[in-house]
C-alpha positions in Angstrom: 97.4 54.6 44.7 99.2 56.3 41.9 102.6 57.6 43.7 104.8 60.4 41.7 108.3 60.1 42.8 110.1 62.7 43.7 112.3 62.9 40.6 111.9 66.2 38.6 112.7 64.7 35.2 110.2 62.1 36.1 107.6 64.0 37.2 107.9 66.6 34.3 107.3 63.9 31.8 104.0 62.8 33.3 101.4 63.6 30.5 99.3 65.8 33.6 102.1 67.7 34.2 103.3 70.9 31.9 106.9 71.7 31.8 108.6 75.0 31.9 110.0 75.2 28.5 107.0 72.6 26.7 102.9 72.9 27.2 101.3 70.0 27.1 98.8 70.9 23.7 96.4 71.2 25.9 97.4 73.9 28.3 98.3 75.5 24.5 94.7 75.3 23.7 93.6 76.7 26.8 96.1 79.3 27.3 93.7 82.3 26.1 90.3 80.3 26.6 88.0 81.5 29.1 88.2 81.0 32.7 86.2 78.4 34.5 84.9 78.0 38.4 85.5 74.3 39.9 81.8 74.3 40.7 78.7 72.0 39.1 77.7 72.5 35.8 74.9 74.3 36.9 76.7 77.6 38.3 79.8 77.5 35.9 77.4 77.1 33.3 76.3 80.8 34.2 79.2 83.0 33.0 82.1 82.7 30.3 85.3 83.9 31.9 88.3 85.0 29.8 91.9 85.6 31.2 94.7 87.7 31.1 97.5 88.3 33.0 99.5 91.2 34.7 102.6 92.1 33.3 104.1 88.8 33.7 101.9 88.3 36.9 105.2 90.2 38.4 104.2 93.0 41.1 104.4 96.0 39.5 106.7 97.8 42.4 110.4 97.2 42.2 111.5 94.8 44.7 114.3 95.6 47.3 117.4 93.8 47.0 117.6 90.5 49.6 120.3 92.5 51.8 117.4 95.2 53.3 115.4 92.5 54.5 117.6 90.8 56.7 117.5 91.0 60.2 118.2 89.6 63.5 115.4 87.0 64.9 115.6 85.4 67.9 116.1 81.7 68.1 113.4 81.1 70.8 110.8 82.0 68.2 111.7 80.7 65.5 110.7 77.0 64.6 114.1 74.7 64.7 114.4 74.0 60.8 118.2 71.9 61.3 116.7 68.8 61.4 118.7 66.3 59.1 115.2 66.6 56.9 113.3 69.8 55.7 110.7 67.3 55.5 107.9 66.1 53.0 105.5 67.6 50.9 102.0 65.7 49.3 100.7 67.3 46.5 97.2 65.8 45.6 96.4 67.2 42.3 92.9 66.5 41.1 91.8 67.3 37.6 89.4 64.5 36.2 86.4 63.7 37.8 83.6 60.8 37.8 80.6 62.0 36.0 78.3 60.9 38.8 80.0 64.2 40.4 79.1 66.6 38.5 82.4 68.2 38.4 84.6 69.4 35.3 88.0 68.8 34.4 90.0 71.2 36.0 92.0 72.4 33.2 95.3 74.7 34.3 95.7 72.1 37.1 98.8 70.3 36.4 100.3 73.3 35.6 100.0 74.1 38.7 101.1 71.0 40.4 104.3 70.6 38.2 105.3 74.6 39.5 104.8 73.9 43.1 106.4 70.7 42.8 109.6 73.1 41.6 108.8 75.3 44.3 108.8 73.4 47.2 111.9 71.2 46.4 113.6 74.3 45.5 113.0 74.7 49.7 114.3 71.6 50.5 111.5 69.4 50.8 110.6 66.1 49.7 108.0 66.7 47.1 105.5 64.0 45.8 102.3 64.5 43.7 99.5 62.2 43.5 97.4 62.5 40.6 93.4 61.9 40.4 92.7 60.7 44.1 89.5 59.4 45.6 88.3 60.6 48.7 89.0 57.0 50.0 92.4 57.1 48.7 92.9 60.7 49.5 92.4 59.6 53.4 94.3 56.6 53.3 97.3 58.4 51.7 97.6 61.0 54.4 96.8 58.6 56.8 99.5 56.8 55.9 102.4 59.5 55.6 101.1 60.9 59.5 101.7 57.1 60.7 105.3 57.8 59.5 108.6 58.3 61.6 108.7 62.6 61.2 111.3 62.6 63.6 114.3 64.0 61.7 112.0 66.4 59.5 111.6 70.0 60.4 107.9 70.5 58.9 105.4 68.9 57.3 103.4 70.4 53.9 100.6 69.2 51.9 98.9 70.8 48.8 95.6 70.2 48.0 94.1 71.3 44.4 90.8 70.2 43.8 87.0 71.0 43.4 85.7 72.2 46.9 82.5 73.3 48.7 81.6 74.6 52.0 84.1 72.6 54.5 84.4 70.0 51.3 87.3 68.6 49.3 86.4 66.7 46.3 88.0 63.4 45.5 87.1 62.2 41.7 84.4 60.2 43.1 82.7 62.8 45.6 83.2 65.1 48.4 85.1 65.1 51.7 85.5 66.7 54.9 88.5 68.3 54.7 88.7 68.4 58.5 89.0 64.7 58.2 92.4 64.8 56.7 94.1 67.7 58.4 93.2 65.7 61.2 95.2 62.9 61.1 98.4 65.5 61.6 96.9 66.3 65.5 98.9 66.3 68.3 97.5 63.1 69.4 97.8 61.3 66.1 101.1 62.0 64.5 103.5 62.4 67.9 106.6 63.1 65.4 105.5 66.5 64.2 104.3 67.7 67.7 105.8 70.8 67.8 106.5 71.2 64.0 104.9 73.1 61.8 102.1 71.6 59.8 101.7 73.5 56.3 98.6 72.8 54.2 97.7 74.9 51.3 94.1 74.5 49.4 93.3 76.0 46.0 89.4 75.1 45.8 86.4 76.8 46.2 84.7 78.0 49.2 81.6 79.4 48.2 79.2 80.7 45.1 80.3 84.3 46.2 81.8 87.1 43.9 84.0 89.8 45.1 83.5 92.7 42.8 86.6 94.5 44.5 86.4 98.6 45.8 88.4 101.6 44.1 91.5 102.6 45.0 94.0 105.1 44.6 97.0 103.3 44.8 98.0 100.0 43.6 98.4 98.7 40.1 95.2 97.7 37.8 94.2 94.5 38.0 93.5 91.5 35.4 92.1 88.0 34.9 91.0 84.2 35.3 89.6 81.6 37.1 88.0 80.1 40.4 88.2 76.6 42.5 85.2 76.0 45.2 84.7 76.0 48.9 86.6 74.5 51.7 85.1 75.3 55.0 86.2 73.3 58.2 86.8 74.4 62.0 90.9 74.6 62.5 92.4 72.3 64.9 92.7 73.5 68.5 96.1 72.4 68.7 99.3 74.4 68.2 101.4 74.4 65.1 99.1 74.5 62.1 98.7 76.9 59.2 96.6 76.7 56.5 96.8 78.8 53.6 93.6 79.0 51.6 93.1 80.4 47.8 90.1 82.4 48.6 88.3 83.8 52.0 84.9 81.9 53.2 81.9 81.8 51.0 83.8 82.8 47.7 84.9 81.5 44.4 88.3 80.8 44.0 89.7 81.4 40.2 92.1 80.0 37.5 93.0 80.1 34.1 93.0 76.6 32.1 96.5 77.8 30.6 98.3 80.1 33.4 96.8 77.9 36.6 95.0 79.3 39.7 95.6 83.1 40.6 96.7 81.3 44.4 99.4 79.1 43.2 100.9 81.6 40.4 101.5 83.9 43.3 102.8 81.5 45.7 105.4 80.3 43.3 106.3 83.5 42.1 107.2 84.5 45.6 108.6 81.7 46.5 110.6 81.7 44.0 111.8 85.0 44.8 111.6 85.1 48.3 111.0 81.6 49.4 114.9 81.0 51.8 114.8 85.0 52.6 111.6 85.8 54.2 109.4 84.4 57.4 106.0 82.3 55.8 103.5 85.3 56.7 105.7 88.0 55.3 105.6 85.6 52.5 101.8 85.0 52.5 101.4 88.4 53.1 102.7 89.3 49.9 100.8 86.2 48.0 97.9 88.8 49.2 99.0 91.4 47.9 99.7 89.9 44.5 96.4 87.8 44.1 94.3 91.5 45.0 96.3 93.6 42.5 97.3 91.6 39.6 94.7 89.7 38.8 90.8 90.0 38.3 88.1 88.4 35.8 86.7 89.5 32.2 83.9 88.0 31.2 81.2 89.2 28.1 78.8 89.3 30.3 79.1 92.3 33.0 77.6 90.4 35.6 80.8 88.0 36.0 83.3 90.4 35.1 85.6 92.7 37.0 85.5 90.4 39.8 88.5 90.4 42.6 90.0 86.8 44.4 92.3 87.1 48.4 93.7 84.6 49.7 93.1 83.7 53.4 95.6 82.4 56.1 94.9 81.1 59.2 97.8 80.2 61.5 97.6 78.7 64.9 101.8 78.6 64.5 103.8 79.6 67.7 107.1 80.6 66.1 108.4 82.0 62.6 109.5 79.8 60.0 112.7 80.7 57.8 113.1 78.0 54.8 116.9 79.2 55.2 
């Protein structure tokens, strides 16, 4: 199993991995190519997407300073986040894929992976990223951090980027329920995070769908890139879980081979900004917002172009969570 350590320097250097202040010459060659779909050949192959980006993909409103959003929340309902560990945080980043699949190389991905890796240790946690996993290796990997002693952690988060259909994760050697994974962090199978939250986020596909977006009168135009495919699985009866997905049932999900997904810039971005100030839904709320107004897809052909990405959240969480 190829392990990242959690050491930013280290995990920086890795050749998938772009830095902040040094693109790999890939990501440089990609940077203003067209947008892709993490779907088979045979629908990518349909439309040439191009992307841009919004003003710095920064939302165009002014924010308020930190000090007007403080306020006075109840302990009761708020999850207990003291423990002596924030907790950890799997990133399985796939980007190469066996050509039995079918799949591309999902270019803007490490990008990606390197900026949430910032992102989430910047919160505390304890950040690893696992490059290029097979389904077998995905399960075994998970399986293996929910057998683990959570006791003195406060959550739990995992980060999935990948090709994806219709409840489907793919591994580089095929697809994979994702259910079968999100699983194995149950109630009855991981006793340490009982009562924790349970964090997974998922930048793939979840359908062949295009949202051509409405008119509005308010809002900030919108701009550019790219789309990862389908996960679609029942939730987990039991308490405690949220799941934060790039894109709503049924639809692509898009990123640029040089920026990254349209999901994960957002998240980062207001993370970065917001990340120890405000509650995860106000904070998902706002990765909403951002993915709906500052971004959107060009393409030479009109069919593909214009089109709009939102994100979708489902939370079967019983209290608020403050990274603070």
């Amino acid at each position: 199993m190829n392990k990242t350590e959690a050491d930013p320097t280290e995990i920086m250097d890795k050749e998938t991995l772009t830095t902040e202040s040094e693109e790999t010459i890939e990501d440089q060659e990609n940077y203003g190519e067209g947008d892709t779909v993490d779907a088979k050949p045979d629908r990518k192959g349909r439309f040439m997407l191009f992307g841009s980006k919004k003003k710095d993909g920064k939302l165009q409103e002014k924010e308020q300073s930190s000090e007007s959003y403080y306020r006075i929340v109840s302990p009761t309902f708020q999850y207990k986040m003291s423990h002596q560990r924030v907790g950890k945080c799997i990133i399985i980043n796939n980007k190469n894929f066996e050509e039995t699949t079918g799949m591309n190389v999902r270019n803007g991905t490490d990008r990606d992976a390197g900026e949430l890796f910032k992102c989430f240790k910047n919160l505390g946690f304890e950040v690893f990223i696992y490059n290029d996993q097979t389904c077998r290796n995905m399960e075994r990997l998970l399986k293996e951090v929910s057998e683990e002693d959570h006791s003195d952690s406060s959550c739990f988060a995992c980060i999935l980027l990948s090709h994806g259909e219709e409840g489907m994760i793919y591994g580089t050697d095929g697809a994979m329920p994702i259910k079968s994974m999100t699983s194995l962090f149950k109630g009855d199978m991981c006793k340490s995070l009982v009562g924790k939250p349970k964090l997974f986020f998922i930048q793939a596909c979840r359908g062949s769908e295009f949202d051509d977006g409405v008119q509005t009168d308010s809002g900030p135009p919108n701009d550019t890139i790219e789309t990862d495919a389908n996960p679609r699985h029942k939730i987990p009866v039991e308490a405690d879980f949220l799941f934060a997905y790039s894109t709503v049932p049924g639809y692509y999900s898009w990123r640029n081979p040089g920026r990254g997904s349209w999901f994960v810039q957002a998240l980062c971005n207001v993370l970065n900004e917001f990340g120890k100030q405000l509650e995860i839904m106000q904070i998902l709320t706002r990765v909403n917002y951002m993915v709906a107004t500052n971004f959107e897809s060009w393409s030479e052909d009109p069919r593909f172009s214009e089109k709009k990405q939102i994100p979708c959240v489902v939370s079967m969480l019983t209290k608020e969570i403050y990274f603070n």
